[in-house]
C-alpha positions as CSV (number, residue, x, y, z in Angstrom):
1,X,19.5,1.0,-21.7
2,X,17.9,1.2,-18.0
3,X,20.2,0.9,-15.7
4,X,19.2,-1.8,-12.7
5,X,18.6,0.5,-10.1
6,X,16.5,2.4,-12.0
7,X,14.0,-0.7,-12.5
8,X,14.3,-1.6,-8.6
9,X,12.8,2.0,-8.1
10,X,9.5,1.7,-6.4
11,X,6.8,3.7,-8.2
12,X,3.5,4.5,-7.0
13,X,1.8,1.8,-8.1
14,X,4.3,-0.9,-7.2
15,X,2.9,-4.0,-5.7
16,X,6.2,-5.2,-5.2
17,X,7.2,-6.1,-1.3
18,X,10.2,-3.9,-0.8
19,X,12.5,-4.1,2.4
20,X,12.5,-0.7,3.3
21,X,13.7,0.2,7.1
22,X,10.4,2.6,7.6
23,X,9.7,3.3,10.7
24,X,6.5,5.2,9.5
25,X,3.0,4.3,11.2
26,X,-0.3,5.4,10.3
27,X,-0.7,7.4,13.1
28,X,-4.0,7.8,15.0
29,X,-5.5,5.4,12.5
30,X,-3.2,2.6,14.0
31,X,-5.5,3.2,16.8
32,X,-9.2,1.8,15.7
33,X,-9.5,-1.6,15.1
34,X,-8.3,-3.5,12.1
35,X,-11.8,-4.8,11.0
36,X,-12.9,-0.8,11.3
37,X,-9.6,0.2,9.1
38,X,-10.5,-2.2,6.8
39,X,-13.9,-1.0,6.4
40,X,-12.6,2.3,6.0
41,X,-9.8,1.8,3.0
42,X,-12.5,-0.1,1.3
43,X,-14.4,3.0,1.4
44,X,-12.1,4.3,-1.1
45,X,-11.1,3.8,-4.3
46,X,-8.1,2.6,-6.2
47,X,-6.9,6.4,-7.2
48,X,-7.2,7.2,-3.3
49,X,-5.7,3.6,-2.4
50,X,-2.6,3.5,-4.4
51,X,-0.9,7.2,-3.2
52,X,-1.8,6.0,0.4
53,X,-0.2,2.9,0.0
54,X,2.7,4.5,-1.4
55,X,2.9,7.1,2.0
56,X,5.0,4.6,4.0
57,X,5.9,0.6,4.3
58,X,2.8,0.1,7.4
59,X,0.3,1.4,5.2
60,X,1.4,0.0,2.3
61,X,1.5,-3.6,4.5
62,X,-2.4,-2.7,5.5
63,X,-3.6,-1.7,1.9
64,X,-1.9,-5.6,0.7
65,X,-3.7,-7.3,3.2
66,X,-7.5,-6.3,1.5
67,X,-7.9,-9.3,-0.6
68,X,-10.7,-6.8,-2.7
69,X,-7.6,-4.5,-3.5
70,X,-5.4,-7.6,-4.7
71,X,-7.9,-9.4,-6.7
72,X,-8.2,-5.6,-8.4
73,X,-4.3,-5.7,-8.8
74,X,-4.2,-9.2,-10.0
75,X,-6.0,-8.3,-13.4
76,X,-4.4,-5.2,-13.9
């Protein structure tokens, strides 16, 4: 049997919201503009999206908020 912790693990691809303390940023990207960063992450795709999301809690905060990424997750 899995052990609880073990299933509260975040893995890569976890859409879960998870209260981390991170303290992480996304450096000089945190600089442009939101609509620009946007535009930028939906440059990529979903095998370049979900290790970046996984880097730290902001960017994983900035990938959720691109309603074309969660209508992808959604049907997944």
């Amino acid at each position: 049997m899995l052990e609880p912790a073990d299933l509260e693990r975040p893995c890569p691809f976890d859409n879960r919201r998870h209260n981390t303390q991170d303290t992480a940023t996304l450096g000089t990207l945190e600089t442009l503009p939101v609509e620009l960063l946007q535009m930028i992450l939906l440059d990529l795709d979903l095998q370049s999206l979900t290790p970046l999301r996984s880097a730290n809690r902001h960017t994983r905060l900035t990938i959720d908020t691109l309603w074309h990424y969660n209508e992808i997750i959604h049907y997944l």
